[in-house]
TIGU-983838 format. One line per 2 residues: number of its first residue (from 1); their letters; for each residue x, y, z of N, C-alpha, C. Coordinates in steps of 0.02 Angstrom, whole numbers, always signed. Layout:
TIGU-983838
NUM> A> X/Y/Z/X/Y/Z/X/Y/Z; ...
end
This chain:
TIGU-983838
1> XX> +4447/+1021/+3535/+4376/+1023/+3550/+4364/+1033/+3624; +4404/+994/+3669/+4406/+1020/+3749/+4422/+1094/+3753
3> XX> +4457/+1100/+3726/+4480/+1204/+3751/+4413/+1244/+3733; +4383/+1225/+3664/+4329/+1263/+3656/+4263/+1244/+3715
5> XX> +4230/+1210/+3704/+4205/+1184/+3749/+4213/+1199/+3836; +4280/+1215/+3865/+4274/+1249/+3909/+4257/+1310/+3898
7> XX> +4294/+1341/+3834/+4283/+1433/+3839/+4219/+1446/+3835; +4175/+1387/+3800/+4097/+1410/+3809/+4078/+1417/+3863
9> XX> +4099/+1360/+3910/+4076/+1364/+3979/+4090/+1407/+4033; +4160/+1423/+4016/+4161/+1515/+4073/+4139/+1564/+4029
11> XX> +4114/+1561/+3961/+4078/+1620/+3943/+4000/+1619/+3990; +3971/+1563/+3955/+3898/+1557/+3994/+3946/+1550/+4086
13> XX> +3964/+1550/+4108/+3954/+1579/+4187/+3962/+1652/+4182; +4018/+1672/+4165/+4043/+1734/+4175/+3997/+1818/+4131
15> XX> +3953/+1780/+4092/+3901/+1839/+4061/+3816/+1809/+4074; +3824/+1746/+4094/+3744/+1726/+4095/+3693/+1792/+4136
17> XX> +3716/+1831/+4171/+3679/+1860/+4235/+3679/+1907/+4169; +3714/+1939/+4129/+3703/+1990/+4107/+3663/+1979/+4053
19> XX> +3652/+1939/+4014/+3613/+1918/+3961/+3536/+1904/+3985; +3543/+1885/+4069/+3470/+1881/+4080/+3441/+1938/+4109
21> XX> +3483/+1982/+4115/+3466/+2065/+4122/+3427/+2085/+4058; +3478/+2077/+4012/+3424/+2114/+3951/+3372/+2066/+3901
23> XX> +3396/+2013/+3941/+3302/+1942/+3917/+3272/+2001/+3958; +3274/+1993/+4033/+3213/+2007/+4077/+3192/+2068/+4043
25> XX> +3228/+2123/+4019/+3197/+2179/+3992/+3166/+2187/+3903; +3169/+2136/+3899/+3140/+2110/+3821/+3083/+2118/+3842
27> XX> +3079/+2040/+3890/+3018/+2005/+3892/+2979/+2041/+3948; +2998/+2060/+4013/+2964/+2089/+4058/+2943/+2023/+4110
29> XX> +2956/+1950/+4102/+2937/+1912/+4134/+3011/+1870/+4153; +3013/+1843/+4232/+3081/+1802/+4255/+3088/+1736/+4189
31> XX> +3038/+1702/+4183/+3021/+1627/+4173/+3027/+1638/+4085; +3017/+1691/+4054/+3029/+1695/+3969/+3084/+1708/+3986
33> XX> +3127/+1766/+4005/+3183/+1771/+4001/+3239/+1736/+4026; +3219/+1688/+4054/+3281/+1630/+4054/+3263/+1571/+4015
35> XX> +3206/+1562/+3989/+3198/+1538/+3915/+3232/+1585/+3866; +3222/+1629/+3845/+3268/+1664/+3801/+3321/+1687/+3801
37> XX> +3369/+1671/+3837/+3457/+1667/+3862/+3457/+1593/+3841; +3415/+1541/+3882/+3443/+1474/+3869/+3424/+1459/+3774
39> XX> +3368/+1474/+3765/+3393/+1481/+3680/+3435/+1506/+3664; +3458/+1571/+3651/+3516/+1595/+3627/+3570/+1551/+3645
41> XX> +3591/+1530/+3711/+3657/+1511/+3726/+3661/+1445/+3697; +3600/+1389/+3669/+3594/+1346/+3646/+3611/+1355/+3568
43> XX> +3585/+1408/+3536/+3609/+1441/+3465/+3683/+1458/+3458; +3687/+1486/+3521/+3782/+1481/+3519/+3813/+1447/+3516
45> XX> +3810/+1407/+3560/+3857/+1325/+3563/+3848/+1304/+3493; +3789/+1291/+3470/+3789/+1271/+3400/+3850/+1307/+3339
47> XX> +3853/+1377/+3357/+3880/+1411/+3314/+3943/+1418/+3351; +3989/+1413/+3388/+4028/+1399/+3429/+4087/+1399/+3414
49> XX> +4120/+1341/+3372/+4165/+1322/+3323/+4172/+1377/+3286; +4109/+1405/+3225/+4133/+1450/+3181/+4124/+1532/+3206
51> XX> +4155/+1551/+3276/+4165/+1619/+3300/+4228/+1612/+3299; +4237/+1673/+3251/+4325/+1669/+3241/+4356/+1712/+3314
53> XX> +4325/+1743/+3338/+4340/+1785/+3382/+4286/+1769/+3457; +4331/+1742/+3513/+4286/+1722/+3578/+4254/+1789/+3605
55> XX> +4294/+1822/+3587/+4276/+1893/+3629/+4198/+1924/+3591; +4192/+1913/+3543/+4134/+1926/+3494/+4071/+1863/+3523
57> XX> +4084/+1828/+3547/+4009/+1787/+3590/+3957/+1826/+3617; +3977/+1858/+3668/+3924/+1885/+3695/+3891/+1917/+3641
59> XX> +3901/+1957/+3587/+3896/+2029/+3545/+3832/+1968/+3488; +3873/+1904/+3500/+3828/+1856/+3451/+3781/+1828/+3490
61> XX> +3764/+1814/+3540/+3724/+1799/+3585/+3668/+1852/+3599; +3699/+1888/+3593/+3639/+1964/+3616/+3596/+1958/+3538
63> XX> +3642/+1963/+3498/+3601/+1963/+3413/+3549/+1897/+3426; +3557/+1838/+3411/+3532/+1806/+3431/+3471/+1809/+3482
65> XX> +3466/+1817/+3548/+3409/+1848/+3597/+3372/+1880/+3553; +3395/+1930/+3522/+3343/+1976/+3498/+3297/+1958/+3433
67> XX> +3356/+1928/+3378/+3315/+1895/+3336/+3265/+1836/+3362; +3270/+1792/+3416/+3223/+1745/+3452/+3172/+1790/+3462
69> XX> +3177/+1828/+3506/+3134/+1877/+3538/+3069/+1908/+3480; +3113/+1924/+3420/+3072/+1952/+3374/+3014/+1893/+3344
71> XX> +3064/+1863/+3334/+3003/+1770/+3303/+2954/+1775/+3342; +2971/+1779/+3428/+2926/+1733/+3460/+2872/+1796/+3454
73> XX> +2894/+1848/+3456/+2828/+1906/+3460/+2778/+1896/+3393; +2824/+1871/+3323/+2784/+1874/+3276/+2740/+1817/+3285
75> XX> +2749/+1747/+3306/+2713/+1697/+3325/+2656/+1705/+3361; +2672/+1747/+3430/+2636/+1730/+3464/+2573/+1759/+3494
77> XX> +2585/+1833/+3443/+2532/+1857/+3424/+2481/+1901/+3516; +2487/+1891/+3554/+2442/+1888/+3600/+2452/+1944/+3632
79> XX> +2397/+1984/+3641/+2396/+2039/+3677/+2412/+2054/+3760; +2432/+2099/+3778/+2472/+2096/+3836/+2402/+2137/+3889
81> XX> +2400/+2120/+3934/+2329/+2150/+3981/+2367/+2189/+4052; +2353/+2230/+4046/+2385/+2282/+4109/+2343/+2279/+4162
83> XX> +2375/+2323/+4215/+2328/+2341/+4260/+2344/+2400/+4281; +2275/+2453/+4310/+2302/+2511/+4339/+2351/+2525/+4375
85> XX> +2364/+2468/+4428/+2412/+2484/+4490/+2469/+2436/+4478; +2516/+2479/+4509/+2585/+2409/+4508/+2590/+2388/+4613
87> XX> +2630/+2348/+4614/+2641/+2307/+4658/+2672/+2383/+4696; +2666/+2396/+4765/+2708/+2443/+4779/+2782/+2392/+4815
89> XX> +2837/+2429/+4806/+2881/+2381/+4839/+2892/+2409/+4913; +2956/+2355/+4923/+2952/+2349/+5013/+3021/+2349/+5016
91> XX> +3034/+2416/+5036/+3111/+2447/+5062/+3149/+2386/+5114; +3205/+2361/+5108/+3232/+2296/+5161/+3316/+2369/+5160
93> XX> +3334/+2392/+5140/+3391/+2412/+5162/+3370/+2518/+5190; +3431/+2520/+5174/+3447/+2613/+5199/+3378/+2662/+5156
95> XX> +3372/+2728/+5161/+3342/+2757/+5108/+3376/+2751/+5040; +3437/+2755/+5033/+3454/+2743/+4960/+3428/+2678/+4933
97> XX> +3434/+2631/+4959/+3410/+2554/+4926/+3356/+2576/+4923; +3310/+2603/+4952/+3242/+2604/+4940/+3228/+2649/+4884
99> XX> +3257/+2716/+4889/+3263/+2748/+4828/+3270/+2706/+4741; +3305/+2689/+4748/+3341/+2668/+4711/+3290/+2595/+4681
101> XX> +3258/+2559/+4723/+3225/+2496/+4709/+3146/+2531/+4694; +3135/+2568/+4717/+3070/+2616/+4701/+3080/+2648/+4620
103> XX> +3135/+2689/+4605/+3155/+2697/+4525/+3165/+2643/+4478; +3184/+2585/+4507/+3190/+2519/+4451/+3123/+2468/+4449
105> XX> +3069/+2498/+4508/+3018/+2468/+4491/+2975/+2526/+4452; +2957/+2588/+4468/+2945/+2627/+4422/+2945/+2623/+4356
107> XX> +3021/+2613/+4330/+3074/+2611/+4268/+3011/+2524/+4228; +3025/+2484/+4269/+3007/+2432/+4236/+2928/+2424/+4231
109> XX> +2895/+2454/+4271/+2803/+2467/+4283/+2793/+2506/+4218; +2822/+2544/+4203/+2831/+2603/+4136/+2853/+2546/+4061
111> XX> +2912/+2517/+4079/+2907/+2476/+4008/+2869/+2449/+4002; +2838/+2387/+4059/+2787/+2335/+4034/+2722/+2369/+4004
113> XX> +2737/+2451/+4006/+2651/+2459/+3992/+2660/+2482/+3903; +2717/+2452/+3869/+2736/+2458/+3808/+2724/+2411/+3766
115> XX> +2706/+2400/+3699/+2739/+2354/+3664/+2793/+2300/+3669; +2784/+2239/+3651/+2863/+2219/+3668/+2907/+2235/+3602
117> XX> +2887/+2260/+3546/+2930/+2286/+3487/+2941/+2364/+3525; +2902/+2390/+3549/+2923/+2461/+3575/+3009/+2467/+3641
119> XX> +2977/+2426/+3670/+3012/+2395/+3738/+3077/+2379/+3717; +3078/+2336/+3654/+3146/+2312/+3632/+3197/+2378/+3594
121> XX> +3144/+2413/+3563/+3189/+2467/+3542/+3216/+2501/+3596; +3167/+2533/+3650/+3192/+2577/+3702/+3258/+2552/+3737
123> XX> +3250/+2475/+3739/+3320/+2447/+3787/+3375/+2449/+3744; +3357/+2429/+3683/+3419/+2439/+3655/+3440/+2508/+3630
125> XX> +3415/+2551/+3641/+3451/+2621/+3590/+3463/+2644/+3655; +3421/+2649/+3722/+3448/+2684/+3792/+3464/+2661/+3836
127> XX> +3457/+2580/+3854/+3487/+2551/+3913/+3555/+2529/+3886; +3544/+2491/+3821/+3601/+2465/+3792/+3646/+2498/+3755
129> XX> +3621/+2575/+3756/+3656/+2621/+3715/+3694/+2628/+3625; +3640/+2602/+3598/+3640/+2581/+3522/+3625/+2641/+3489
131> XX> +3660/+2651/+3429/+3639/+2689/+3378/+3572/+2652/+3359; +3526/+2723/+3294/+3475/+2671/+3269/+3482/+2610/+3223
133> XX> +3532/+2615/+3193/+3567/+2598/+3132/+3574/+2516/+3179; +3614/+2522/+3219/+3645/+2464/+3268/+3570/+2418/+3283
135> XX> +3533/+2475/+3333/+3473/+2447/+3341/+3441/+2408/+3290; +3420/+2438/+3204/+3388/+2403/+3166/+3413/+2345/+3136
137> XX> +3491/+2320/+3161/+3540/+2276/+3135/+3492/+2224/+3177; +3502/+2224/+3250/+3507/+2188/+3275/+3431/+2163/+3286
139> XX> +3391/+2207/+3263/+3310/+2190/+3271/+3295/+2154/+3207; +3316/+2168/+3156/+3310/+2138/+3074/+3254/+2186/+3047
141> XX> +3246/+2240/+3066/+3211/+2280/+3044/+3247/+2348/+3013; +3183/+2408/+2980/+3223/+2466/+2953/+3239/+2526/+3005
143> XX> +3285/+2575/+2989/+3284/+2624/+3030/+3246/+2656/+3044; +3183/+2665/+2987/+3144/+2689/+2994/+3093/+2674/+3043
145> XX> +3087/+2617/+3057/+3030/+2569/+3098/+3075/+2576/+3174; +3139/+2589/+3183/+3176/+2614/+3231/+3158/+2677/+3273
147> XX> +3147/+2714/+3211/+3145/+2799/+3236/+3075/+2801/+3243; +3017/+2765/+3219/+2952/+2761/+3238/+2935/+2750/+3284
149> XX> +2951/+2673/+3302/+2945/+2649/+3376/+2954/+2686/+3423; +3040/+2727/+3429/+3041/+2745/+3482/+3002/+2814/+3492
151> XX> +2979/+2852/+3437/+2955/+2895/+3448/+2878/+2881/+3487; +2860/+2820/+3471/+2794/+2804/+3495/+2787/+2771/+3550
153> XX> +2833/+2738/+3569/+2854/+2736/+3631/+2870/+2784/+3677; +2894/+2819/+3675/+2900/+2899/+3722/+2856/+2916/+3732
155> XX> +2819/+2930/+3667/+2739/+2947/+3684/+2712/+2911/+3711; +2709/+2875/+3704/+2646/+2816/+3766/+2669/+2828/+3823
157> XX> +2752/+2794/+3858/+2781/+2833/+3902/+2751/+2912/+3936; +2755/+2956/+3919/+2749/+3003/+3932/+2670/+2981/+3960
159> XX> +2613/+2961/+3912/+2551/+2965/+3936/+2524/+2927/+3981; +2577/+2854/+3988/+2532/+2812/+4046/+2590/+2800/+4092
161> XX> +2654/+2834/+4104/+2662/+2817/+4141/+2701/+2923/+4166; +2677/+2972/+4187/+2683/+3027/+4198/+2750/+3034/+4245
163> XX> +2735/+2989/+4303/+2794/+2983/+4366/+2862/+2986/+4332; +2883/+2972/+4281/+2959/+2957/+4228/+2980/+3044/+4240
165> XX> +2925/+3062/+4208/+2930/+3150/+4212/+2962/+3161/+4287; +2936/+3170/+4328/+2950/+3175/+4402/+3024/+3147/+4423
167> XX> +3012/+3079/+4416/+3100/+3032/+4417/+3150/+3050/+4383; +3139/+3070/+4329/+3207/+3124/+4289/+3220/+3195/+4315
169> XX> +3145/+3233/+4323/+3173/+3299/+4355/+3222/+3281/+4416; +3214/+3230/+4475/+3232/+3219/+4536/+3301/+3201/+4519
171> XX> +3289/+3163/+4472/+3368/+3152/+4444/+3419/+3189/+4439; +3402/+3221/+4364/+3438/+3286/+4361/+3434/+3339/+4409
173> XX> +3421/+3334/+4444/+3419/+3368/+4525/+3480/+3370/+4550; +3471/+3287/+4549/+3529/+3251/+4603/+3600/+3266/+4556
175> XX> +3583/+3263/+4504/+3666/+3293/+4464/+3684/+3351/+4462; +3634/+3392/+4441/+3653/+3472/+4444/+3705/+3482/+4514
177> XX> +3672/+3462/+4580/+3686/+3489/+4622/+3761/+3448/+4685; +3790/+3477/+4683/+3862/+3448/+4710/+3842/+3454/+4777
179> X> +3880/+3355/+4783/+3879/+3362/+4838/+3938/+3373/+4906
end
């Protein structure tokens, strides 16, 4: 019972940062998404003992997040209120850091203006790189409601947040061209 019990404990150090990467991009907020890591990792420990395989935690932890994630959206019912403008940010390093912190606030100004069922598909089929099939596993939903979302998500994408257009051409810019 000591050996396990530690391996939980360098799991939660050694992946916690990454699990609250893809809370924060669930939820879109610091303070839910380390509520929803500390649930999951609380659902783990519980289930702990019967993971036949340690290396399979995280993969059960992430399932977990997402099924939480899904409850709490069905619960909680409440509409999300935007605003025209986002925060502009404030360059502290070189032009690349600034580059670069200007695209990940962009990137995330663009999800929050989604669904959080939309949001969850997009992270998982393109940040997290999931089939749809994978995706609808892990959402408890159909493929079909997979291939919907994200289609309707792009679209919204595309319409309220235009700059994405711009940040990909610049992108693929920057790849086409050798440096």
């Amino acid at each position: 019972m000591e050996r396990a019990a530690g391996d939980f404990d360098t799991f939660v150090r050694t992946r916690q940062r990454s699990l609250l990467r893809s809370a924060y991009m669930l939820t879109g907020d610091q303070h839910l998404a380390e509520d929803l890591v500390q649930s999951a990792l609380a659902r783990t420990h519980q289930s702990w003992a019967r993971l036949t395989d340690p290396a399979n935690a995280e993969a059960y932890t992430r399932k977990v997040m997402y099924h939480l994630q899904v409850s709490w959206w069905r619960r909680n019912r409440v509409p999300e209120s935007m605003t025209d403008t986002s925060p502009e940010p404030r360059p502290t390093g070189g032009p690349g850091e600034a580059t670069g912190l200007t695209n990940r606030m962009t990137i995330q100004s663009a999800l929050l203006k989604l669904s959080t069922k939309q949001r969850a598909v997009l992270i998982l089929r393109f940040f997290e790189d999931r089939t749809e099939v994978e995706t609808a596993e892990v959402l408890g939903v159909a493929v079909g409601t997979v291939k919907s979302q994200t289609a309707k998500a792009l679209a919204r994408l595309r319409a309220v947040a235009p700059e994405l257009a711009q940040l990909y051409a610049a992108r693929a810019g920057d790849i086409d061209e050798p440096h």
